[in-house]
C-alpha angles and dihedrals in degrees: 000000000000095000091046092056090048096052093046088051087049094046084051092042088059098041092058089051104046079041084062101037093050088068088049130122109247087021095160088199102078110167134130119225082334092310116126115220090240079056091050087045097052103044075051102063099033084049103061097019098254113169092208146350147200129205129172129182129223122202090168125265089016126068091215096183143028125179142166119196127191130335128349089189115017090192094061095021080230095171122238106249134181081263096057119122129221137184098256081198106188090004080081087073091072096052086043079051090052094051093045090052096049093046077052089048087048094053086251100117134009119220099240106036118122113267091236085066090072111016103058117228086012095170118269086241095064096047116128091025096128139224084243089051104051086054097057104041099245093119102111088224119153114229123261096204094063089046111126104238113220086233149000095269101062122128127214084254089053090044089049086058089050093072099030087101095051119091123216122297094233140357105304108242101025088085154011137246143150122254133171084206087075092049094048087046096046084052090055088041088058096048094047095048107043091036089238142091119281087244098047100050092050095042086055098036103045113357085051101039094047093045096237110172104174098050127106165173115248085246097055097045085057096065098053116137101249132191112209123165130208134223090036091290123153125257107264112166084097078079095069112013117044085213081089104056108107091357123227091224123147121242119245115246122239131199098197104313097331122090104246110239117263126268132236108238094185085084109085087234089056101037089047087062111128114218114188152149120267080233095063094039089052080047093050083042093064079040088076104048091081155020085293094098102011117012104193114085105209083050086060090049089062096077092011085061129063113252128245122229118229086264086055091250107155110233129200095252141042087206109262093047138037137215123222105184115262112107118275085355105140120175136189124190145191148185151162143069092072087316149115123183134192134182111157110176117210092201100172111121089240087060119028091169122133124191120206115194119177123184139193090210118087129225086028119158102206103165088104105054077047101053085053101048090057089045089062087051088039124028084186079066113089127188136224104252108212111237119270104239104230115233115259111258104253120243115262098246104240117262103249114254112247109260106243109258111258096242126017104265117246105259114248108242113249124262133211110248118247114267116237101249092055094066124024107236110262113250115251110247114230124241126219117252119255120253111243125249090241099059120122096249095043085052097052090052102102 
């Protein structure tokens, strides 16, 4: 009986330390409920149809992980590797947030200035809309993307034009909603202020001073020397220019199994397109930690906080990023074009752990694969399960009707009812009273 005990209070001893352990730093058993990541990864992508797909792990300030999974382009069966490139879509907001802090850290924009201090010719309809505002998305300004053109050939700028004479939807400042207005005028914000293009002042000021090496404008990804193959052959200059080992070479873009059509990157929304790893997004990520890219705190707190509303309600966003729930959980998202982006950013002290995901499948939701990947680093870390759908109820089969008799059946003759005194009335039998509703037991019964 002695030994039993011991070994019961082992087995529990054990269990308390490999529990804890599990939520360790440099764990080398990452799994969630017995599942791998590669395992996550792969019902994943099986699940929702994804060609191929990217994740990298920040334990700050360590990238723990980088991994590539399935094809980068089917068509080809070109390999997702730790250089593939993928259209990081509305990502691309936080790094646009960055460049319009430091041009406030630099004395270059305040904050709450009217945008027509800044954009010339901006419409009358759009004054008093502020820098703050555009960033959160608490403009009011309708969105140029989901304008009608008037006919096939117009271009984003045309379609831009095509809302300049339309005021805010609602008051600037009393609720949030995403535009990609905002985006397009804080763009224009950046290259009249700092004297230089959008993409040049935030390649020098963050893609440059980070060292990012696989990060890039749509333009320039598209330049890229590339080596593709035809007839289904593999890629072989490797073989002779080192250039092509482990390509640099952008993703295709799929919108379910089809490639999604080509942009045109002349327009300053398209060309302003950032393409990047999920290596260098997880580096800009730890960028970001710190005094490397804005150095005032209370600057930072600006897109790492939730936003207030002019009535001081406290809102889920501060624009750029949004804020789940979990403490010190932010999280910033992306897709179209063929793509879908990730960063969320456990920023606790007791996690310190970021998860990048890029995929070259457009409209994915991929908070949950997230969520799990950082629950196999972290066991403190619990995910949203999503809702088991209960089983319709199934439909009472209907009782058969009686089949008619062949033939009318002969009536019975009457007869008389039996008097009173020939049978003694047959005593009631008495039913048992009804619990009330307001019994204990009726009360605990969800």
């Amino acid at each position: 009986m002695k030994i039993s005990l011991l070994r019961v209070s082992l087995a529990l001893s054990f269990f308390a330390v490999t529990s804890v352990a599990f939520a360790e730093r440099g764990n080398p058993e990452i799994a969630y409920k017995g599942e791998s990541v590669d395992a996550l990864v792969s019902a994943y992508m099986k699940e929702h149809k994804v060609p191929s797909l990217s994740v990298a792990i920040v334990q700050a300030p360590y990238i723990t992980r980088v991994q590539g999974y399935g094809f980068s382009d089917t068509g080809r069966k070109l390999l997702a590797g730790s250089n593939t490139l993928y259209d990081i879509g509305q990502m691309a907001e936080a790094f646009t947030a960055v460049a319009i802090l430091q041009l406030v850290e630099q004395g270059k924009v305040k904050l709450d200035d009217p945008i027509q201090q800044y954009i010339q010719l901006v419409p009358q309809a759009w004054h008093n809309v502020t820098v703050r505002q555009l960033l959160q998305h608490q403009s009011g300004l309708p969105d140029y993307t989901k304008a009608k053109p008037e006919n096939t050939d117009d271009t984003q700028a045309a379609l831009f034009q095509a809302v300049s004479n339309t005021g805010p939807t609602f008051e600037p400042g009393t609720k949030t909603e995403p535009s990609a207005t905002d985006h397009l005028l804080l763009q224009l914000v950046i290259e009249n202020a700092s004297g230089q293009s959008y993409e040049s002042f935030v390649k020098s000021n963050q893609i440059d001073k980070l060292g990012l090496k696989h990060t890039f404008f749509a333009g320039e990804a598209a330049a890229l020397p590339r080596d593709l193959p035809a007839n289904n052959e593999k890629p072989k200059k490797f073989l002779e220019e080192a250039a092509f080992i482990n390509p640099t070479e952008p993703a295709t873009g799929y919108q379910g199994a089809d490639p999604a059509p080509p942009v045109d990157t002349r327009t300053l929304p398209a060309r302003a397109a950032i393409y990047a790893t999920a290596e260098d997004i997880s580096t800009w990520d730890i960028g970001l930690a710190g005094q490397i890219l804005i150095k005032d705190p209370e600057l930072r707190k600006v897109i790492y906080t939730p936003a207030k509303l002019k009535d001081g309600a406290v809102v889920k966003t501060s624009g750029p990023w949004d804020f789940p729930g979990h403490p010190g959980l932010m999280v910033t998202t992306g897709s179209g074009q063929g793509f879908s982006s990730l960063l969320s950013r456990y920023t606790d002290a007791k996690e310190l752990l970021c998860v990048t995901l890029l995929a070259n499948q457009e409209g994915l939701d991929l908070q949950p694969l997230a969520e799990r990947i950082a629950a196999a680093y972290d066991a403190n870390i619990k995910p949203t399960e999503p809702k088991k759908e209960e089983p319709p109820a199934p439909t009472p089969t209907p009782a058969p009707a009686e089949a008619p008799a062949a033939s009318p059946a002969p009536k019975a003759e009457a007869k008389p009812a039996p008097k009173p005194e020939d049978k003694p009335a047959a005593k009631a039998e008495a039913k048992p009273e009804a619990t009330p509703a307001t019994s204990p037991a009726a009360a605990e019964t969800p």
